[in-house]
gemmi code that builds the backbone of each chain (N, CA, C; Angstrom):
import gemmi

chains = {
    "A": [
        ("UNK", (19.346, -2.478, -5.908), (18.672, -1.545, -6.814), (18.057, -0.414, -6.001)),
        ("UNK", (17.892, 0.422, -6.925), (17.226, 1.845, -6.052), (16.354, 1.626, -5.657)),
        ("UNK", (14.920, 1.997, -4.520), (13.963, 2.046, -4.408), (12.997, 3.189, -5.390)),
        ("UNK", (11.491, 3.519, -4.888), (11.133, 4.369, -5.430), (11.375, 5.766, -4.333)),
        ("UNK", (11.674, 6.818, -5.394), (11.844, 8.126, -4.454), (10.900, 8.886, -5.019)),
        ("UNK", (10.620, 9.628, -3.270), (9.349, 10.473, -3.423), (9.723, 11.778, -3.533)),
        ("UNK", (9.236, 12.894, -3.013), (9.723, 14.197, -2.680), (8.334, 15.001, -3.129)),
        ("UNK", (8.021, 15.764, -2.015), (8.831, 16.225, -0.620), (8.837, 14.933, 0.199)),
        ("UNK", (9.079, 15.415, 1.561), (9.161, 14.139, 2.538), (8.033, 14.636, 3.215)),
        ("UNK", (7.426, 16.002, 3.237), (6.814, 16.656, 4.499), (6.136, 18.002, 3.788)),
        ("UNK", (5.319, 18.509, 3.833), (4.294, 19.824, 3.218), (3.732, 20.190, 3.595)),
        ("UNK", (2.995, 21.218, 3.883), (2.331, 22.016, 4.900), (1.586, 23.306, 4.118)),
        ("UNK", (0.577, 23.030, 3.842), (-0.149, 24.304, 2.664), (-1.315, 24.574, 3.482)),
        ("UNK", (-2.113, 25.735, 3.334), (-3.220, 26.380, 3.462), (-4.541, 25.796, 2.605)),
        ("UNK", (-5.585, 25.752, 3.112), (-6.516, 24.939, 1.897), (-6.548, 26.031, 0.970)),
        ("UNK", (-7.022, 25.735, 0.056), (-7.206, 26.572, -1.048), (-5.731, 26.626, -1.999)),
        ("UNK", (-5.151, 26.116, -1.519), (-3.436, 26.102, -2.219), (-3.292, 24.898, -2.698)),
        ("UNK", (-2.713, 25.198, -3.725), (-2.468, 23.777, -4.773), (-0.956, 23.107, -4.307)),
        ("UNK", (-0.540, 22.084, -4.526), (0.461, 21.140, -3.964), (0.762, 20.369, -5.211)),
        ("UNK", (2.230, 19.451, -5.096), (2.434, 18.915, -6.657), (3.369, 17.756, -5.838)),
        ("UNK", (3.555, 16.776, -6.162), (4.297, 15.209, -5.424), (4.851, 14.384, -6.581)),
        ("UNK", (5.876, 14.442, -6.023), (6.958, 13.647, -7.517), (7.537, 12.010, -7.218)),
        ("UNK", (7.168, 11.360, -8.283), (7.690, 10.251, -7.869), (8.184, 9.448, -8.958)),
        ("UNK", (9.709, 8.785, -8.286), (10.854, 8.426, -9.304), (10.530, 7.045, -9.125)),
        ("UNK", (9.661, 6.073, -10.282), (9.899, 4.754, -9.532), (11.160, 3.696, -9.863)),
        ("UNK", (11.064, 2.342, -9.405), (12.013, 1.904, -9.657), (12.391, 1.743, -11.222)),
        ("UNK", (13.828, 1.470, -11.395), (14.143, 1.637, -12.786), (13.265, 0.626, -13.472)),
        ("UNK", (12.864, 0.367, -14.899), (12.514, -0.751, -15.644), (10.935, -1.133, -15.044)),
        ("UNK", (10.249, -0.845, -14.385), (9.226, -1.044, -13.525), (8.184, 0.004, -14.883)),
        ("UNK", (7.273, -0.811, -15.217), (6.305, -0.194, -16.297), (5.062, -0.197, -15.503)),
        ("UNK", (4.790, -0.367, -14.148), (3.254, -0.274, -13.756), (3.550, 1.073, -11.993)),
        ("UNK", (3.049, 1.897, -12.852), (3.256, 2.975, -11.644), (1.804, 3.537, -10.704)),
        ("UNK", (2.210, 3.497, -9.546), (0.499, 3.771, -8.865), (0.810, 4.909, -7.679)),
        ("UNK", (-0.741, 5.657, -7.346), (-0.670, 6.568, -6.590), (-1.291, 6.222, -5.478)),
        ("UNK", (-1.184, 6.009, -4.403), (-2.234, 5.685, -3.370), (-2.374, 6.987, -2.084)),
        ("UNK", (-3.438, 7.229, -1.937), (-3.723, 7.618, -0.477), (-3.945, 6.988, 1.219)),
        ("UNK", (-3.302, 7.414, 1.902), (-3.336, 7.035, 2.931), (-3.661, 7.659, 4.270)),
        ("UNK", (-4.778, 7.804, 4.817), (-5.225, 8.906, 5.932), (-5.022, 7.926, 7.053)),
        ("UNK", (-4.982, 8.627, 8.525), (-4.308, 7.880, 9.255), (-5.352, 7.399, 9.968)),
        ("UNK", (-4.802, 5.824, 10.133), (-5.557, 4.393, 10.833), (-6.128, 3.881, 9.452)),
        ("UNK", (-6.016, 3.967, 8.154), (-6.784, 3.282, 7.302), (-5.282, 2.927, 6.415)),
        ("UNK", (-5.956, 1.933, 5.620), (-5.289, 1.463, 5.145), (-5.102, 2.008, 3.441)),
        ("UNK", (-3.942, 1.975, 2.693), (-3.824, 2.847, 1.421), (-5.128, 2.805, 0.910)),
        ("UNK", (-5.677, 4.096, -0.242), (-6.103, 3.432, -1.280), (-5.990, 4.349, -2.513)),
        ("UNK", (-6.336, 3.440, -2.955), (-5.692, 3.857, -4.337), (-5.934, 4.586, -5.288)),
        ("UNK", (-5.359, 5.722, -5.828), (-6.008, 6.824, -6.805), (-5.482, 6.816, -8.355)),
        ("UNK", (-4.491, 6.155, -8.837), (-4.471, 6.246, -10.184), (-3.418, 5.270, -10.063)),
        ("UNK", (-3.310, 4.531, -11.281), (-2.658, 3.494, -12.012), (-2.152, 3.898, -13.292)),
        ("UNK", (-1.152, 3.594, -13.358), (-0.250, 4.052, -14.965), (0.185, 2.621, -15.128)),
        ("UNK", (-0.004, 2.524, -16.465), (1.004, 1.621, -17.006), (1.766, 2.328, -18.382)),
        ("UNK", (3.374, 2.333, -18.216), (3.691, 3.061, -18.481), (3.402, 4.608, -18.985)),
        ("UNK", (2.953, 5.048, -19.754), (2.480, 6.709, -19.300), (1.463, 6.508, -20.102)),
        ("UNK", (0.239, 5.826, -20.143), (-0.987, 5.222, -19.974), (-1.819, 4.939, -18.685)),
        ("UNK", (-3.117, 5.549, -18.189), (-3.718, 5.591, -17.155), (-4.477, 4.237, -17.672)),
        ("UNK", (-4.555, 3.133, -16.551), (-5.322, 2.145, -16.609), (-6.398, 2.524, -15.644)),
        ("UNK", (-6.425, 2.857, -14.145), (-7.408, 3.393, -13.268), (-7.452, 4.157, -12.566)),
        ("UNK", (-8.341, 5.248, -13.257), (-8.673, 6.083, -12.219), (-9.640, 6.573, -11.183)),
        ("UNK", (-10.823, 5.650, -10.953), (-11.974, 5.621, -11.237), (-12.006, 6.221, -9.712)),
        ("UNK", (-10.876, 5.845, -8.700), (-11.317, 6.571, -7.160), (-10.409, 8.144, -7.514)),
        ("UNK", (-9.938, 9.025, -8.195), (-9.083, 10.010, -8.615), (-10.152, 10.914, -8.251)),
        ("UNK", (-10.410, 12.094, -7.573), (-11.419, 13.030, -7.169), (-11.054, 14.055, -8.370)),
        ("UNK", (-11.399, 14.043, -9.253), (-10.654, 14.654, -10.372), (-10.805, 16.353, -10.803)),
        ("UNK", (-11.632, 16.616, -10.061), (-12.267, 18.099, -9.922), (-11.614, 18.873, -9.306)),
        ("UNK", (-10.056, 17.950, -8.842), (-9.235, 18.437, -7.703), (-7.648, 17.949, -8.261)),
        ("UNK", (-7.885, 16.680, -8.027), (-6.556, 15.857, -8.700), (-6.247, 15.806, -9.754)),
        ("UNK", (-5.058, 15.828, -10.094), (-4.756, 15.188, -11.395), (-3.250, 14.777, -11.402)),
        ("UNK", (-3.049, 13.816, -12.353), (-1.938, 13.112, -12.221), (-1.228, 12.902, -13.703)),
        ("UNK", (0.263, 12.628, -13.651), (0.742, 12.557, -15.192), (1.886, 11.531, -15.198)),
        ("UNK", (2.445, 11.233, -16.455), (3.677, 10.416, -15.595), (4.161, 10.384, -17.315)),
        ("UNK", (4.640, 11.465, -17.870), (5.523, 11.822, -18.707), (6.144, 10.566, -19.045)),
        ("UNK", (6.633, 10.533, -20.667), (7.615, 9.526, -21.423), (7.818, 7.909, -20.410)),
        ("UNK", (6.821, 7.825, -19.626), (6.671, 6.273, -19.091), (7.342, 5.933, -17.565)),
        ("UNK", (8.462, 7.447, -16.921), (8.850, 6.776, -15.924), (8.228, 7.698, -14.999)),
        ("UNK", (8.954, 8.933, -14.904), (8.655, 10.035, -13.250), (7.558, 10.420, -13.279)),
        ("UNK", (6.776, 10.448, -12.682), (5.277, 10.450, -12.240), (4.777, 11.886, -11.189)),
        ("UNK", (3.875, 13.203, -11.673), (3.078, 14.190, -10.747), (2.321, 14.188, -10.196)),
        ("UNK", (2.012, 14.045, -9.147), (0.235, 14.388, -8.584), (0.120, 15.277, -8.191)),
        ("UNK", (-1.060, 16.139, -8.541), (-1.024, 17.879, -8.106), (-2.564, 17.984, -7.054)),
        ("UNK", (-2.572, 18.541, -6.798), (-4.057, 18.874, -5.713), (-3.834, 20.242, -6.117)),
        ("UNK", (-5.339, 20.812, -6.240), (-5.496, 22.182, -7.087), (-7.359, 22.525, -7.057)),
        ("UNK", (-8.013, 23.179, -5.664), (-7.003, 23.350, -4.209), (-7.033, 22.383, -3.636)),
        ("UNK", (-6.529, 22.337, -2.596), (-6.530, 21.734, -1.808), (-7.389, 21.662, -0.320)),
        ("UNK", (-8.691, 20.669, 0.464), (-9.542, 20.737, 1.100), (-8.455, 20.116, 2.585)),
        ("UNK", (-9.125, 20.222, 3.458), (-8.817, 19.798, 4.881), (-8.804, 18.130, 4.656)),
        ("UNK", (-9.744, 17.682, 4.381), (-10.003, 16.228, 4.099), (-8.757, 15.671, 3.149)),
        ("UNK", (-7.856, 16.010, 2.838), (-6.596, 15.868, 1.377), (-5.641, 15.980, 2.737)),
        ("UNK", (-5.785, 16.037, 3.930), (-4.429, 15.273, 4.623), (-4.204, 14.128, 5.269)),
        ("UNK", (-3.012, 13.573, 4.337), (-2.759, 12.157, 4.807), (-1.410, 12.395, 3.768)),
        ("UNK", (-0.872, 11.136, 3.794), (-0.092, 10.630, 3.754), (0.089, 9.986, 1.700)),
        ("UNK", (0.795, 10.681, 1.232), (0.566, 10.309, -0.450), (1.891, 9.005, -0.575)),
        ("UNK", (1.258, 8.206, -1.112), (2.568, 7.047, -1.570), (2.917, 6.698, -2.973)),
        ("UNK", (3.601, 6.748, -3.174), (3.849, 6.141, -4.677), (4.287, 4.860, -4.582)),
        ("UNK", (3.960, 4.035, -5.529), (4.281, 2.549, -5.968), (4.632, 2.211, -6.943)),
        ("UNK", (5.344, 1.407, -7.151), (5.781, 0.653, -8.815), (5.805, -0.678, -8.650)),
        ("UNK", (5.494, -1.193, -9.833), (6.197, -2.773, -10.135), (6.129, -3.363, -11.761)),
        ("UNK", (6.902, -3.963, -11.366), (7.464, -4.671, -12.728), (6.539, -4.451, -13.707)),
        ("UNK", (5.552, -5.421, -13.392), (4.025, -5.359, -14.345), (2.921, -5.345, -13.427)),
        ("UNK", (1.805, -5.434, -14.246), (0.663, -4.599, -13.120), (0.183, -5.931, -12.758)),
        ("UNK", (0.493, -6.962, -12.529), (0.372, -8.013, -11.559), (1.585, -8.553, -11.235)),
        ("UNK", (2.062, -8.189, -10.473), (3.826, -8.167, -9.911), (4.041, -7.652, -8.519)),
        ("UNK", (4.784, -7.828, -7.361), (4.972, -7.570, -6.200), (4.778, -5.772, -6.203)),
        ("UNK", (4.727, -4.943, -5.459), (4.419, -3.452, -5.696), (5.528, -3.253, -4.334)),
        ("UNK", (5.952, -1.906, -4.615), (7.592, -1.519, -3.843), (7.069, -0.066, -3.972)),
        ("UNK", (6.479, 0.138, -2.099), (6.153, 1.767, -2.199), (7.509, 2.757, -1.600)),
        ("UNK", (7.277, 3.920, -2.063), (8.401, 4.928, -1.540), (7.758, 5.070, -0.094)),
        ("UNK", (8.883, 6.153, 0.207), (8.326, 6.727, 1.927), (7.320, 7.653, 2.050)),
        ("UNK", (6.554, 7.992, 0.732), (5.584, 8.907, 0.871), (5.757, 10.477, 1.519)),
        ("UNK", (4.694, 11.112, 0.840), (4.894, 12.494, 1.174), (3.477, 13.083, 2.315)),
        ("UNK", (4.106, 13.362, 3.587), (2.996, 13.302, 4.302), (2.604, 14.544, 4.128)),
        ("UNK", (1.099, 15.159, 4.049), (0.127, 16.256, 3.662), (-0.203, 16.674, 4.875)),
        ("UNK", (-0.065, 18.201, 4.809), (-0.952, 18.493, 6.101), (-1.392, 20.040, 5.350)),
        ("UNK", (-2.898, 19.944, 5.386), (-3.950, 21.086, 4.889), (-4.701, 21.596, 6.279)),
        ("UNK", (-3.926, 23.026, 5.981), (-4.474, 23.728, 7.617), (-5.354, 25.129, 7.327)),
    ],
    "B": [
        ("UNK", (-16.586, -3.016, -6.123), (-15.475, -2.945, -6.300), (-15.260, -4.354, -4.741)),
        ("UNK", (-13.911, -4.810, -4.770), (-13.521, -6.062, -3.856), (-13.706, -5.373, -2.855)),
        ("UNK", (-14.327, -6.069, -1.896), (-13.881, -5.945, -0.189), (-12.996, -6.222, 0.186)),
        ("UNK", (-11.995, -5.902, 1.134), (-11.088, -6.338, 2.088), (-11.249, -6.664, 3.361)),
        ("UNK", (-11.414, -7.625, 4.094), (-11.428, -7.740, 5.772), (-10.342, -8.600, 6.447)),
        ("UNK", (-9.918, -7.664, 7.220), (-8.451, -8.312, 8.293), (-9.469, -8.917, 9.259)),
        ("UNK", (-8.122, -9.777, 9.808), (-8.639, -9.804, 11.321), (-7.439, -10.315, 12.089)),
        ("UNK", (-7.007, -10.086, 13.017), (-7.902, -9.390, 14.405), (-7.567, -8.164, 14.112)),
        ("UNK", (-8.111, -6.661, 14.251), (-8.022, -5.497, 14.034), (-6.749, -5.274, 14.843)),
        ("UNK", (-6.349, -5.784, 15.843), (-5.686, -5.172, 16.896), (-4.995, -6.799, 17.514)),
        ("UNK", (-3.952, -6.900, 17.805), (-2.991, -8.319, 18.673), (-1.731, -7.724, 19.495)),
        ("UNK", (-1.938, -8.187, 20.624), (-0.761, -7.649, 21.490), (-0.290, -9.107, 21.935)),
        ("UNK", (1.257, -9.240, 21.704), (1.943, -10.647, 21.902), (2.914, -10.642, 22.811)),
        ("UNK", (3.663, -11.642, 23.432), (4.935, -11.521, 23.819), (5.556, -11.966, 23.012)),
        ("UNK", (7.104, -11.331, 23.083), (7.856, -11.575, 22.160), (8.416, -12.921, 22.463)),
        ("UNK", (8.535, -14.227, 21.338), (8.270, -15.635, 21.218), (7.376, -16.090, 20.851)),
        ("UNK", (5.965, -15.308, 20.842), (4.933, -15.838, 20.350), (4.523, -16.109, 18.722)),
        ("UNK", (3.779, -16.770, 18.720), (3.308, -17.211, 17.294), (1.811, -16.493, 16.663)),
        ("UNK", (1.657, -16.249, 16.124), (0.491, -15.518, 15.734), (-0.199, -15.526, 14.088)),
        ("UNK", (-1.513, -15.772, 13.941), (-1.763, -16.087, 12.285), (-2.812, -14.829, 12.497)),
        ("UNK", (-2.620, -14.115, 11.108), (-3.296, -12.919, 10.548), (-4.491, -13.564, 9.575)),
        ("UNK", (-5.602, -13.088, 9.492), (-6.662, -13.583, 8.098), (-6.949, -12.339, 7.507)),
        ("UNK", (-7.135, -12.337, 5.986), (-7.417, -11.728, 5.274), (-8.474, -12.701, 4.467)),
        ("UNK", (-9.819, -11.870, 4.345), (-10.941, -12.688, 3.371), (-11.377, -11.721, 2.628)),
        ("UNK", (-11.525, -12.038, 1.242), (-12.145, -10.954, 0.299), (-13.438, -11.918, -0.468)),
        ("UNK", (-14.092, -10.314, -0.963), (-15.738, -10.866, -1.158), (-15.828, -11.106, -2.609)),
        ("UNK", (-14.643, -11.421, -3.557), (-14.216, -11.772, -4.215), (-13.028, -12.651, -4.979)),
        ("UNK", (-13.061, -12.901, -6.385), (-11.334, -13.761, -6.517), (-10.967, -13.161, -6.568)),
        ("UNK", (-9.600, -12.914, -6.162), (-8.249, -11.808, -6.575), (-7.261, -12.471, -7.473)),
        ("UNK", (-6.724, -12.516, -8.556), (-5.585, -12.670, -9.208), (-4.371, -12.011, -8.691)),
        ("UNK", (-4.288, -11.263, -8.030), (-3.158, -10.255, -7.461), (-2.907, -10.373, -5.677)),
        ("UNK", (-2.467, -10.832, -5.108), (-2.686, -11.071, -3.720), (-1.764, -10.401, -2.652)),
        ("UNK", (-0.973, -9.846, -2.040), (0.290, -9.296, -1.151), (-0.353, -9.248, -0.017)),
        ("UNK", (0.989, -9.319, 0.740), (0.932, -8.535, 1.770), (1.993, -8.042, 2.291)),
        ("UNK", (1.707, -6.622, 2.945), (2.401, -5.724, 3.351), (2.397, -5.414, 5.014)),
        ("UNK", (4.070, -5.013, 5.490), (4.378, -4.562, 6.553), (4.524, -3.018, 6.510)),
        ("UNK", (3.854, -2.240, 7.651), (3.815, -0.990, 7.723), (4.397, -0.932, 9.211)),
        ("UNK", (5.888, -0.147, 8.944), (6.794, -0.245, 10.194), (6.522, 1.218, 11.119)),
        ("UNK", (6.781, 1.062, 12.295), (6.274, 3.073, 13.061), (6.518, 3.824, 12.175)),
        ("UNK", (7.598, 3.842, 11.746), (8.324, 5.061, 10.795), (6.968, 5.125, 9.027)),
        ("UNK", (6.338, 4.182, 9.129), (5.274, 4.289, 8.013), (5.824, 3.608, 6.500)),
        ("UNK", (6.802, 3.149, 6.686), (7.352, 2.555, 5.791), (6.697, 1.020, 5.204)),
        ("UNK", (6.186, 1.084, 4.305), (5.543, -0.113, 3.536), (6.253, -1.236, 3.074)),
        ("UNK", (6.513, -1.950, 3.712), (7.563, -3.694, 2.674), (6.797, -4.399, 2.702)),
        ("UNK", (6.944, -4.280, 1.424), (5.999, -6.457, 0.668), (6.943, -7.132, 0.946)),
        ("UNK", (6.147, -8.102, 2.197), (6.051, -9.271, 2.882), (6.203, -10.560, 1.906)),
        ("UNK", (5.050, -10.420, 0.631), (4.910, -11.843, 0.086), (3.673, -11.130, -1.144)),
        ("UNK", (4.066, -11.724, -2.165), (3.139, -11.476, -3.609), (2.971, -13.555, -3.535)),
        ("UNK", (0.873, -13.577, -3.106), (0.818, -15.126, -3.109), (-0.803, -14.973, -3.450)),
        ("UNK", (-0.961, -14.692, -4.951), (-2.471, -15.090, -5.416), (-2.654, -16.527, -4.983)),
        ("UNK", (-2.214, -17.454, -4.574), (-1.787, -18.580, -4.177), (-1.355, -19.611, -3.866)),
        ("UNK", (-1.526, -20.669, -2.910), (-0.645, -21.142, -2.520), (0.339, -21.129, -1.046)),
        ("UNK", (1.600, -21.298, -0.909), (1.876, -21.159, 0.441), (3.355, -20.810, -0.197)),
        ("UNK", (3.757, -19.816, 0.384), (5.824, -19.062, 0.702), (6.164, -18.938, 2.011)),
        ("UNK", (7.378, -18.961, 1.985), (7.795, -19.070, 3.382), (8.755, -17.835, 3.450)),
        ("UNK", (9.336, -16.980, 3.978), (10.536, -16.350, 3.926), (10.775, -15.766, 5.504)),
        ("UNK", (12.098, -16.880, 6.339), (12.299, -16.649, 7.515), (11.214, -17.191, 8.755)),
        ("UNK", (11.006, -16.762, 9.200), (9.686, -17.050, 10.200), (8.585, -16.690, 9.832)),
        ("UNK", (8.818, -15.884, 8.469), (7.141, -15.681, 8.158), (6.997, -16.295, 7.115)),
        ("UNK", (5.358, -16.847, 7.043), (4.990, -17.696, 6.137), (3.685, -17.219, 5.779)),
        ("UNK", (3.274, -17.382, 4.274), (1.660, -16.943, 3.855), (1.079, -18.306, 3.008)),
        ("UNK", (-0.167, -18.383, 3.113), (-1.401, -19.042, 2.582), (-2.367, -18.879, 2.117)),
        ("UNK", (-2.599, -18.572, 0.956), (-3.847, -18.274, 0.186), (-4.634, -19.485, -0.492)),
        ("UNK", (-5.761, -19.901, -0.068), (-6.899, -20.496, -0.928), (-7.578, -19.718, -1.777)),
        ("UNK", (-7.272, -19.793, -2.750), (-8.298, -19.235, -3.446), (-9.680, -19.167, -4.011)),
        ("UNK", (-9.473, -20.490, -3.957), (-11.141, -20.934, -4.504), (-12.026, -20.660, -3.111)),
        ("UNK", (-11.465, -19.912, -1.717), (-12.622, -19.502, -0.910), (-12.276, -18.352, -0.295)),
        ("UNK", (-10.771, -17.861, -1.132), (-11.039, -16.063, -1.098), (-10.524, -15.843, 0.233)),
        ("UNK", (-9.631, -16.673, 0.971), (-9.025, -15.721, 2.028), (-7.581, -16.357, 2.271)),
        ("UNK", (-6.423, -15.549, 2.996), (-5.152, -15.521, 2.704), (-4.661, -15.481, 4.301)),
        ("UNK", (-3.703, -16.257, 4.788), (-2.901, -16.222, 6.135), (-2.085, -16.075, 6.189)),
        ("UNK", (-1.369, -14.651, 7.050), (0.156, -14.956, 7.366), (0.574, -15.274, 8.553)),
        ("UNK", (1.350, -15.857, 8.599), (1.844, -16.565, 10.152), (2.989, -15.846, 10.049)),
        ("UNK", (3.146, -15.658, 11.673), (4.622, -15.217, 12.524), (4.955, -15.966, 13.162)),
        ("UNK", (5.724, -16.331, 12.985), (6.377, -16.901, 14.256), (7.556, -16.882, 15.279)),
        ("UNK", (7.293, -17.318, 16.644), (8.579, -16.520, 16.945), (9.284, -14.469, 17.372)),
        ("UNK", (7.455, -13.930, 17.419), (8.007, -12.745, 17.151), (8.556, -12.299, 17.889)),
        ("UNK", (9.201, -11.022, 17.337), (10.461, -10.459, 17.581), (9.784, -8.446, 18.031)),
        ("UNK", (10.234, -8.088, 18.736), (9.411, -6.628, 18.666), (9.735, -5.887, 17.440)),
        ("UNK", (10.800, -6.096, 16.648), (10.719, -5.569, 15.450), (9.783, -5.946, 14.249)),
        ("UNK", (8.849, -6.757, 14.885), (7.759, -7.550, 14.073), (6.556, -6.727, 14.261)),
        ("UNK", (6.781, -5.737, 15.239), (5.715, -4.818, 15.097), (5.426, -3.896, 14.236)),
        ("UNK", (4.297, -3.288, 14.105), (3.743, -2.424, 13.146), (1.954, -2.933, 12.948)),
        ("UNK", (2.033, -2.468, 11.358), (0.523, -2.978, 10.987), (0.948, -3.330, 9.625)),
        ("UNK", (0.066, -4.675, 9.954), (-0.179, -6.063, 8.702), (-1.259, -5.238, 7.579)),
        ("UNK", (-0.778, -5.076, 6.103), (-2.009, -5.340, 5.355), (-1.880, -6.227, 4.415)),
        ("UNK", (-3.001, -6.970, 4.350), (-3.346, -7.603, 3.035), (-3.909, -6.574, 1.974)),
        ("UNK", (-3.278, -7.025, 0.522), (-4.090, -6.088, -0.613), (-4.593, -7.125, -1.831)),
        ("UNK", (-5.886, -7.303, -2.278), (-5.775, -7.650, -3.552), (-6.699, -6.980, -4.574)),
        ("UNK", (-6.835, -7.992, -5.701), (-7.727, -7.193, -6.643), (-6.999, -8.126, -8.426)),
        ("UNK", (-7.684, -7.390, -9.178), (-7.450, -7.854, -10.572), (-6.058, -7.237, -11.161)),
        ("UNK", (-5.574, -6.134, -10.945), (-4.535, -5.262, -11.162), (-4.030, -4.362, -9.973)),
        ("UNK", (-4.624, -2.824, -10.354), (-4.906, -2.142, -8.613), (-4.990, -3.151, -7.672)),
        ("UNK", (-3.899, -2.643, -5.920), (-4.797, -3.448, -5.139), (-5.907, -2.816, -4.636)),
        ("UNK", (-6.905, -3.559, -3.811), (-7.608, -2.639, -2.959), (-6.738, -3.172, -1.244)),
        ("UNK", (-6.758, -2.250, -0.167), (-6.180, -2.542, 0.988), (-7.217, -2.961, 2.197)),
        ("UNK", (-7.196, -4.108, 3.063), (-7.729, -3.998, 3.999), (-7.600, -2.905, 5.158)),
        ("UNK", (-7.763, -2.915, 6.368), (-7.860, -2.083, 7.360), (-6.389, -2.248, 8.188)),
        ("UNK", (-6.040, -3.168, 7.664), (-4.739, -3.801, 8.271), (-5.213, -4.893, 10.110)),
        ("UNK", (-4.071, -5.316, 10.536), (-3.685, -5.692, 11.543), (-2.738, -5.076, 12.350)),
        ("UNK", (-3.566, -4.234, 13.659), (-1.887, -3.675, 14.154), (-1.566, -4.267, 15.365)),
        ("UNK", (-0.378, -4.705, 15.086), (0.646, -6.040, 16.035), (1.457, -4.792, 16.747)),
        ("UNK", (1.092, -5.334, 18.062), (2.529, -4.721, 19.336), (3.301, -6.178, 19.764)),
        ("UNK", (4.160, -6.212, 19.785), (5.159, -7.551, 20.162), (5.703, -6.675, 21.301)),
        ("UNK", (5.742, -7.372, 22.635), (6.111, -6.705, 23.813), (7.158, -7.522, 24.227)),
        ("UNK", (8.619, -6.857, 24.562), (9.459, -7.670, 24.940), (9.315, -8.651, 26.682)),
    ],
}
model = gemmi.Model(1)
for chain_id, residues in chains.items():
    chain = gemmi.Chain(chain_id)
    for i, (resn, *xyz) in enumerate(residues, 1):
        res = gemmi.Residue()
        res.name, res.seqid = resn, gemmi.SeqId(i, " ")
        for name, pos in zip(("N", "CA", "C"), xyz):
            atom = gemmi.Atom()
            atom.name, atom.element = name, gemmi.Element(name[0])
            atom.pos, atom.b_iso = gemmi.Position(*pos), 0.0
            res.add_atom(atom)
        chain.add_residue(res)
    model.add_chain(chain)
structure = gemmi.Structure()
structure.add_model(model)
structure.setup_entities()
């Protein structure tokens, strides 16, 4: 089966510039998640969909972020602007159901200069 | 919100060696994994074990639950066994520990 695909692979914006991260998860997979990842720490996590229903967003910096995930599958996260502190590493995740093994893409690594 | 704590932050092995990872949270988790993070940054679930014990290959995991912390064993490693270990749990969301980062030296 497919994995989840991300895109871009790689980005490079100015602060103050908004950015947008797409993610295809696996087919049939109704629990979709966004995580952050800055480097030496470990993910964490910024929004939860179950199918195109937000279950958590509660770490989402939302004054900045925002996220969507249209008719239940492909999933946006936008940064709007974007701060120095917003580079790392964005991952997307899916799984079956929202207590089910989770299968991340290769992520889209951020760099705000 | 759950805590996460790895340990050992850091393990340097020879390759053959055996090695057990801990993960303890300051809570129950219903949701339990753990994940391999390879150089290239690539994330594979290892093992989905709110609890109990799985085995797959030389690696094996252990979760008690009723005292909230989770083991994976290596064994045998291999330098492609390197990277960094995380444990994640939680009720739905995971939350992630700090990980474990393993060098396996040939």
């Amino acid at each position: 089966e497919a994995g989840v695909a991300q895109s871009p692979r790689y980005k490079i914006i100015e602060k103050r510039q908004s950015v947008a991260f797409w993610c295809n998860p696996i087919s049939g997979h109704a629990t979709l998640y966004w995580y952050q990842q800055i480097l030496g720490q470990g993910p964490k996590l910024l929004i939860q969909f179950q199918n195109n229903g937000v279950v958590d967003d509660s770490q989402l910096p939302k004054d900045r972020f925002s996220a969507e995930r249209l008719k239940g599958v492909d999933s946006t996260l936008k940064i709007q602007p974007a701060k120095l502190e917003d580079s790392a590493v964005y991952l997307c995740a899916s799984s079956l159901w929202s207590n089910s093994p989770l299968h991340f893409g290769n992520g889209t690594r951020l760099t705000v200069t | 919100g759950i805590q996460v704590e790895q340990s050992p932050p850091d393990l340097i092995l020879q390759e053959g060696a055996n090695s057990t990872l801990r993960c303890n949270f300051s809570d129950s988790v219903n949701n339990l994994q753990w994940f391999h993070q390879n150089p290239w940054g690539q994330l594979i679930n290892l093992f989905y074990i709110p609890s109990g014990t799985k085995q797959n290959g030389r690696l094996s995991a252990t979760t008690v639950a009723t005292e909230r912390y989770s083991l994976l064993y290596i064994s045998s490693s291999q330098t492609t066994d390197s990277g960094v270990y995380f444990c994640a749990g939680g009720a739905d969301g995971l939350t992630f520990g700090k990980g474990t980062h393993l060098i396996i030296q040939p």
